[in-house]
N, C-alpha and C positions, 0 to 999 in steps of 0.2 A: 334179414330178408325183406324186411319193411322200404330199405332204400331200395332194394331191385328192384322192387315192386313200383315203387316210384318213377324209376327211371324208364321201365319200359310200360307206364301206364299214361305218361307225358307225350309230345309230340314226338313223331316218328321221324320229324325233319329237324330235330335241335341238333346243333353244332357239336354231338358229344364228341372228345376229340378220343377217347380208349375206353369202349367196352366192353374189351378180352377180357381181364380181370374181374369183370361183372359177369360174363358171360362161365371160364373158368368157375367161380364159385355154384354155382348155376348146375353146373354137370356135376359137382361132387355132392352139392344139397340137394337140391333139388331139379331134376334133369326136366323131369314135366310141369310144370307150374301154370295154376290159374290165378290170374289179374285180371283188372277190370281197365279194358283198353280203351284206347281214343271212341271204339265203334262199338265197344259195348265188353261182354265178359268175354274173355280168350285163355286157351292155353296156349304156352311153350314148349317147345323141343327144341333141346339144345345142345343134346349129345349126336356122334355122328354116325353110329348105330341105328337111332332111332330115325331120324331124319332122313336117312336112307332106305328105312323099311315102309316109310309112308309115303315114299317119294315113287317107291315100286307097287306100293300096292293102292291101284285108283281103285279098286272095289271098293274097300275101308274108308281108303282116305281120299273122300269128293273134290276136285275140282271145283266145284261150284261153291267153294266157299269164297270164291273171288269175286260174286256177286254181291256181296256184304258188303266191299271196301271199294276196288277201284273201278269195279262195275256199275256201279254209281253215277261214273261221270262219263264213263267210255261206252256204256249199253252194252250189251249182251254180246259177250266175244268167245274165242278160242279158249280163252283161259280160263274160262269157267264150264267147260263144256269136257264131257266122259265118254270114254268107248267110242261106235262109231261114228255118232255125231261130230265129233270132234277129228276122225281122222276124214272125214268128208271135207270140212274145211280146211284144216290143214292143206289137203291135196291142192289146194286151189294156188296157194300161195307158193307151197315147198321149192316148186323149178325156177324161181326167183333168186333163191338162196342157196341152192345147191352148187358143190364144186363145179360144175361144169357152167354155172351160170357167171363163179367165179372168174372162170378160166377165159371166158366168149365176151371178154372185153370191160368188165365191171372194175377188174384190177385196174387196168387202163387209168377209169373214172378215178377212183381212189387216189394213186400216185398224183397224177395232174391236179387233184384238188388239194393233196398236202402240201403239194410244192409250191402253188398260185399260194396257199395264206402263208408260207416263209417267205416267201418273195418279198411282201410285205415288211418284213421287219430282219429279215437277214443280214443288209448294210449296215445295221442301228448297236451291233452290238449287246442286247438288252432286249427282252422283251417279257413280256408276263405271259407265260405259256396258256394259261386258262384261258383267261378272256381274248388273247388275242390267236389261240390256235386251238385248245380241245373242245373248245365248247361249243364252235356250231360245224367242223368239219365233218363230222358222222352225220349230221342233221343234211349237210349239203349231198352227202352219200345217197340216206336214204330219200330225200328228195330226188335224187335223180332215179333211184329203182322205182319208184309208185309213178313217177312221168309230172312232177306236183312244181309250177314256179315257184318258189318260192322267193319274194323281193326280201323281205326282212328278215334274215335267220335268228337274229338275236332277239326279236320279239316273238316270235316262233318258237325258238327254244324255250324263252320266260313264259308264255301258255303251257308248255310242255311243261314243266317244273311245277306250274300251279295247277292241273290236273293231278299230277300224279302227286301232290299231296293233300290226296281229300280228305283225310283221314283229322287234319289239322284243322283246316278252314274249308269245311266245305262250299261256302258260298262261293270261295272265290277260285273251287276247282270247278263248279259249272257252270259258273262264269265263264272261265279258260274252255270248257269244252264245248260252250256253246258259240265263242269267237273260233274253233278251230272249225267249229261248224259251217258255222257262215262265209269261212274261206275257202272251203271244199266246194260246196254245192254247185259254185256255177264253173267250175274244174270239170265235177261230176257232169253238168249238162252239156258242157262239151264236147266229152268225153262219149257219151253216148251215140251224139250226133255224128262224131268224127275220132273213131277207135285208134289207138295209135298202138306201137309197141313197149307197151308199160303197164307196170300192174295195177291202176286205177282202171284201164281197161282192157284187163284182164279179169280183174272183179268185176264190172258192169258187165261183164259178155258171157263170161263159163256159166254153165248150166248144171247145178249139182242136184242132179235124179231127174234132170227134165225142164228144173225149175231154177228160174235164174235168183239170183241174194237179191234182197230187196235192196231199198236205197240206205234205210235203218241197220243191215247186214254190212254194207259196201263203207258205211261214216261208222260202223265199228268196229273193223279192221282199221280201216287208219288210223282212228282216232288211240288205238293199240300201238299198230306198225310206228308210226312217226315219233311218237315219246320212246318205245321203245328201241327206236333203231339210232335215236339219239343220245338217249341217257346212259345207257350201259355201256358203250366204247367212248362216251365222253370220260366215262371216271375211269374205266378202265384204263386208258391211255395217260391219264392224269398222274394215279396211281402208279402206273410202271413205271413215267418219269420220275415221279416221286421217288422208284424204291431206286433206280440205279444211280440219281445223283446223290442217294445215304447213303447208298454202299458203292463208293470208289473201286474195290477190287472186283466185284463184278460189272461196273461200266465198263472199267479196261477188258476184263476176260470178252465183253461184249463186243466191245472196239475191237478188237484185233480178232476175232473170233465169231461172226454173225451168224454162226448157226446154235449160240447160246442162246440169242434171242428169242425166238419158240420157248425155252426153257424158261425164260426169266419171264414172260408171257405168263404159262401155265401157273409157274409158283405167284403172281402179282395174285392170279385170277383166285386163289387158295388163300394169301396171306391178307388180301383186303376187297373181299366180294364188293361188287360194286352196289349189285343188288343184295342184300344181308336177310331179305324174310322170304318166303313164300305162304300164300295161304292155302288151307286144306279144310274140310269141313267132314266130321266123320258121318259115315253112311249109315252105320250099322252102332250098336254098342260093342263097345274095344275096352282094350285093360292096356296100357303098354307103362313099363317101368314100376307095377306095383298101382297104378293109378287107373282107377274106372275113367271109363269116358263114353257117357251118353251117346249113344246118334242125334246129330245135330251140333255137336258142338264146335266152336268153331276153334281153329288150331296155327297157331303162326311158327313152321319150322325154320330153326334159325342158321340157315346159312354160313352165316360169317361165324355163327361159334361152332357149327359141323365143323367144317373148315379149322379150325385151332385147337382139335380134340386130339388132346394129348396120347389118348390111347388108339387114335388112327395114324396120327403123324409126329416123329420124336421132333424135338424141337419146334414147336408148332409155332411160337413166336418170334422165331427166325426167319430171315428171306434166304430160302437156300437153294435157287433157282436147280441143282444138279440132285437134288434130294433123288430119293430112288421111284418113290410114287408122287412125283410132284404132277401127276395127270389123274390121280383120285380124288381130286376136288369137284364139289360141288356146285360151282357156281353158275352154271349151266341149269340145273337141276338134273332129274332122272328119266330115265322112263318115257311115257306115250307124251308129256309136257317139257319133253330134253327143248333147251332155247332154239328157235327156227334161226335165229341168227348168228350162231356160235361160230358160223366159219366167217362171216362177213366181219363180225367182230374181232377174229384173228387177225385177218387180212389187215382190217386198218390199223390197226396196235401194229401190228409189223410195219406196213408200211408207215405210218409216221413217225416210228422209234429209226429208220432205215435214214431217211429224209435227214431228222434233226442230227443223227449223228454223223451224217456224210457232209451236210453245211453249213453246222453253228461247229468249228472245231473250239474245242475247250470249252465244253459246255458243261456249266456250272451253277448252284444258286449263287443268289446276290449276297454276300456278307452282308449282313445286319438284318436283312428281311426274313422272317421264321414263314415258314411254309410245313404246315403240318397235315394229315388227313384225316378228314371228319365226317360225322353222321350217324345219325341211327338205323332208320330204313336203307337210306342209301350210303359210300360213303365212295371219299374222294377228296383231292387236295382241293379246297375254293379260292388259291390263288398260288402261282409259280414263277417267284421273278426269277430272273437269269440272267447273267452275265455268259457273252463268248468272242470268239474274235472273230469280227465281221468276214463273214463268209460271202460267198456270191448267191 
């Protein structure tokens, strides 16, 4: 118990490369566990029973326990806000990401942007999928739904990554949140000046009960939206490629078959959450699993071992995209905090699994280079070389 404990009392961004088997012992020892984390004392939940019962009940289990960790560097957001506060805001955003906003031209954007970065490296035969395709194409997504230029996505992204791991170096997550700051503001004043149709101004203009978000409200939504409309379909995407060039017989069933896709989508999103924690803070004093639990304490539900709980899904450690509940995955979350961008996030896993495999034929890793998936908080391949035959 002593190494669990070390392993999730260490940083949240170490390169662990498997911690199902840690996770696994976890559910049969001890399913609730307190350690003393990067941000202070925490429990776990790591079975997918429980995880689920605190994911539905925001009475119990506060939202605002997210003000402890990544609200720190983000200010006062969505994710730490309960009941109707929280569906006030929401409203603001939601018709951005809704199917219909999908449908009214956003697919469009997507397709065209995954195709403009194969363009790039399609003749080459070779190319490193990460760096040179998952890692700022979400980024250029959600830059174009907020209306945001963005000149530099790859230094964009690296602020992105160094906020969202305050938990490790704080200093240099509000560092990062203070440069995403300073690149907004004068976005923001022009945006007032001269409203466009995007949702930077859409947030400076809606009036929620009369009264419009301050400026403090408007740089805490993006400084939320943009890491996270980045980070989660960067590994997600990463990931998928990941599981169907290990598993050969489901690349071909995919190739010859693209309505498996969706499938092998849903099971990626189960078999290696991109996001692996959520936080929760309890409201009230609780008992869950045999274990008291104070009001106020703070609680990390673990996702990615929900997700591989043997007693929700047989063969949890399998990629078995045609499983019978391979859409009772968590990785979305539950409830009144279900992900705002869960369909956006489909869309582009579809669309760029569509893309690579219509014009890198024979798409493959590169003999000799190991490409594996990694992380604690979050997790994902951090490099994808490939060999194909030059496509157009």
């Amino acid at each position: 118990m002593d190494e669990m404990i070390r392993l999730f009392g260490g940083s949240m961004m170490s390169p662990v490369p498997d911690p199902y088997p840690v996770y696994a012992r976890l559910r049969a020892e001890s399913p609730v566990m307190h350690f003393e984390g990067p941000l202070g004392p925490c429990t776990m939940f790591t079975r997918y029973g429980d995880v689920l019962a605190a994911l539905k009940d925001a009475a119990t289990f506060s939202s605002k326990g997210n003000a402890r960790g990544i609200g720190l560097v983000m200010g006062r957001t969505i994710l730490e806000m309960d009941g109707q506060e929280h569906l006030r805001q929401r409203r603001i955003v939601t018709p951005a990401f809704s199917p219909r906003a999908l449908r009214s031209g956003l697919e469009e954007v997507v397709v065209r942007t995954v195709n403009q970065l194969i363009d790039e490296f399609a003749g080459d035969g070779r190319a490193e999928l990460v760096q040179q395709f998952t890692f700022t194409f979400p980024l250029r997504v959600i830059a174009h739904v907020l209306g945001i230029p963005i000149s530099d996505f790859h230094q964009f992204h690296h602020w992105a990554l160094d906020l969202l791991a305050i938990s490790d170096d704080p200093m240099k997550g509000l560092e990062a949140a203070q440069k995403i700051v300073d690149y907004l503001r004068p976005i923001l004043e022009e945006r007032r000046r001269e409203p466009r149709e995007d949702l930077v101004s859409t947030l400076l203009h809606t009036e929620v009960e009369g009264e419009r978000l301050t400026e403090e409200e408007v740089l805490g939504f993006l400084r939320l939206l943009l890491p996270a409309g980045a980070e989660t379909t960067y590994r997600l995407t990463g990931s998928l490629i990941f599981a169907l060039l290990s598993h050969p017989a489901v690349l071909e069933e995919v190739r010859a078959d693209r309505t498996v896709l969706p499938l092998a989508i849903e099971e990626t999103l189960r078999w290696e959450s991109a996001v692996q924690y959520v936080s929760r803070e309890t409201a009230v004093d609780t008992e869950v699993a045999g274990v008291a639990l104070p009001a106020g304490t703070l609680l990390m539900l673990a996702i990615g071992s929900a997700n591989r709980d043997e007693t929700r899904f047989a063969r949890p450690d399998s990629f078995e995209p045609r499983r019978e509940d391979v859409s009772a995955h968590l990785a979305f979350g539950f409830g009144e905090h279900f992900c705002l961008g869960s369909n956006l996030a489909r869309l582009e896993a579809t669309a760029a699994l569509t893309a690579l495999l219509d014009r890198l034929p024979n798409l493959r890793f590169e003999p000799g280079k190991a490409s594996t998936i990694v992380g604690m908080a979050f997790r994902s391949p951090d490099h994808l070389p490939v060999l194909f035959d030059p496509g157009r």
